[in-house]
VOGU-3710 file (C-alpha; in Angstrom, 3 decimals, decimal comma):
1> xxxxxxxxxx> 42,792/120,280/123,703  43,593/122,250/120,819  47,241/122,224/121,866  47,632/119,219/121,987  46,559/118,265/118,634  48,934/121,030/116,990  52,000/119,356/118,787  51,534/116,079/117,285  51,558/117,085/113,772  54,328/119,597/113,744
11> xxxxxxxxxx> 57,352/117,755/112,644  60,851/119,010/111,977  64,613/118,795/113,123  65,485/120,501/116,447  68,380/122,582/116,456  70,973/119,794/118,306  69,963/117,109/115,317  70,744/120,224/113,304  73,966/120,426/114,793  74,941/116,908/115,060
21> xxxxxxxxxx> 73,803/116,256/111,226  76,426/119,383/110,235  79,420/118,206/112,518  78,894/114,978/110,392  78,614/116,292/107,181  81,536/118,553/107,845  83,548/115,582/109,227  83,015/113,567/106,075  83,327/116,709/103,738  86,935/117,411/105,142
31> xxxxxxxxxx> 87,868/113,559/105,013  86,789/113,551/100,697  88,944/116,971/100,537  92,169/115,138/102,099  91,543/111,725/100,194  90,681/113,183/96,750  94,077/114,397/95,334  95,831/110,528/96,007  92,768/109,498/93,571  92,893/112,364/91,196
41> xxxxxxxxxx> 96,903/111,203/90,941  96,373/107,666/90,446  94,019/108,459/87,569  96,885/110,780/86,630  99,080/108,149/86,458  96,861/105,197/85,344  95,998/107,797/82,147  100,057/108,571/81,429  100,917/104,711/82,153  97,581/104,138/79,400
51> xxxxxxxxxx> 99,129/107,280/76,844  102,734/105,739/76,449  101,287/102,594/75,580  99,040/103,407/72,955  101,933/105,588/71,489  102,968/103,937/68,288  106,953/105,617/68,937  106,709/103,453/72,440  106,533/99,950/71,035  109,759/100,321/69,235
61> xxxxxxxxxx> 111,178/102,107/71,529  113,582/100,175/74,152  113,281/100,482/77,976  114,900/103,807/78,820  112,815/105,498/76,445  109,641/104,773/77,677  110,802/105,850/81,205  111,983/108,865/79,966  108,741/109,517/78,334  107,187/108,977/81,977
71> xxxxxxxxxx> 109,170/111,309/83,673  108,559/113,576/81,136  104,575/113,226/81,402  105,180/113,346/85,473  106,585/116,389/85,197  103,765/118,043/83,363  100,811/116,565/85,784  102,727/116,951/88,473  103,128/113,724/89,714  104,732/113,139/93,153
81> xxxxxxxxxx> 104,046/109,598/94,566  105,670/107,570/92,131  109,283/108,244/89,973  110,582/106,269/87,236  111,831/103,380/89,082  108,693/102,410/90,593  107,460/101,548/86,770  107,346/97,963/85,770  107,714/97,671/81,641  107,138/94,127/80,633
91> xxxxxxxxxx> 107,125/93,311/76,968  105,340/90,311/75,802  104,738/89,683/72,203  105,649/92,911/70,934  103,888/94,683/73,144  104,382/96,876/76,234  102,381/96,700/79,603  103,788/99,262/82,191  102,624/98,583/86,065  103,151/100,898/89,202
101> xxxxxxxxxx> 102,119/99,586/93,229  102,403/102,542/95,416  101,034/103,237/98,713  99,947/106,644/99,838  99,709/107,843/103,321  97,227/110,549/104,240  97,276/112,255/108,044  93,869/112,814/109,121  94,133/114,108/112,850  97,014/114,082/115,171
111> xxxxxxxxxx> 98,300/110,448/115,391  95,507/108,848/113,021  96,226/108,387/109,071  95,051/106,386/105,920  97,046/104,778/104,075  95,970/103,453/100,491  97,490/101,071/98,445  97,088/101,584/94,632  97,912/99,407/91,576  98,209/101,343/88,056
121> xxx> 98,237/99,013/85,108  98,063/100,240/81,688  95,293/99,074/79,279
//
């Protein structure tokens, strides 16, 4: 009778939960590893495409300047989704608003990938 008692308060995870709750969390922590670096370079780029605004040289500068000065910024973060053409300058009322829509494609097993579509506007 004793036994019996004892069994019903012993609570706990058996070893396959175990075992199915670490294939999961391994699953998801391997999916964040290959997703993070296209969101660590969009706020790469959303941060250069902010820093060329806010530069007081920029507003007077024309066009091919302030591409120049965002290939020049690429090249130091290291920026590989997007190049200079795929930057839209629009100048209204003196001032400059630069845009970028890319879309990055991550493989995540065999045939099956993600693909993300990001906007970078500058503030």
């Amino acid at each position: 009778m004793q036994y019996h008692t004892m069994r019903q308060k012993q609570k706990g995870i058996s070893l396959s939960g175990l075992l199915v709750w670490a294939v999961i969390l391994i699953l998801v922590v391997i999916s964040g590893l290959k997703i993070a670096p296209a969101y660590i370079e969009f706020a790469s780029i959303q941060k250069n495409l902010s820093a060329i605004v806010k530069d007081i040289n920029a507003q007077s500068a024309d066009l091919n300047q302030v591409r120049m000065l965002f290939s020049k910024r690429a090249q130091i973060d290291n920026i590989k989704s997007i190049n200079v053409q795929d930057i839209k300058i629009n100048k209204e009322s003196g001032r400059i608003f630069l845009s970028a829509s890319y879309t990055v494609r991550i493989p995540l097993v065999s045939n099956l990938s993600l693909t993300i579509d990001f906007d970078a506007v500058s503030e």
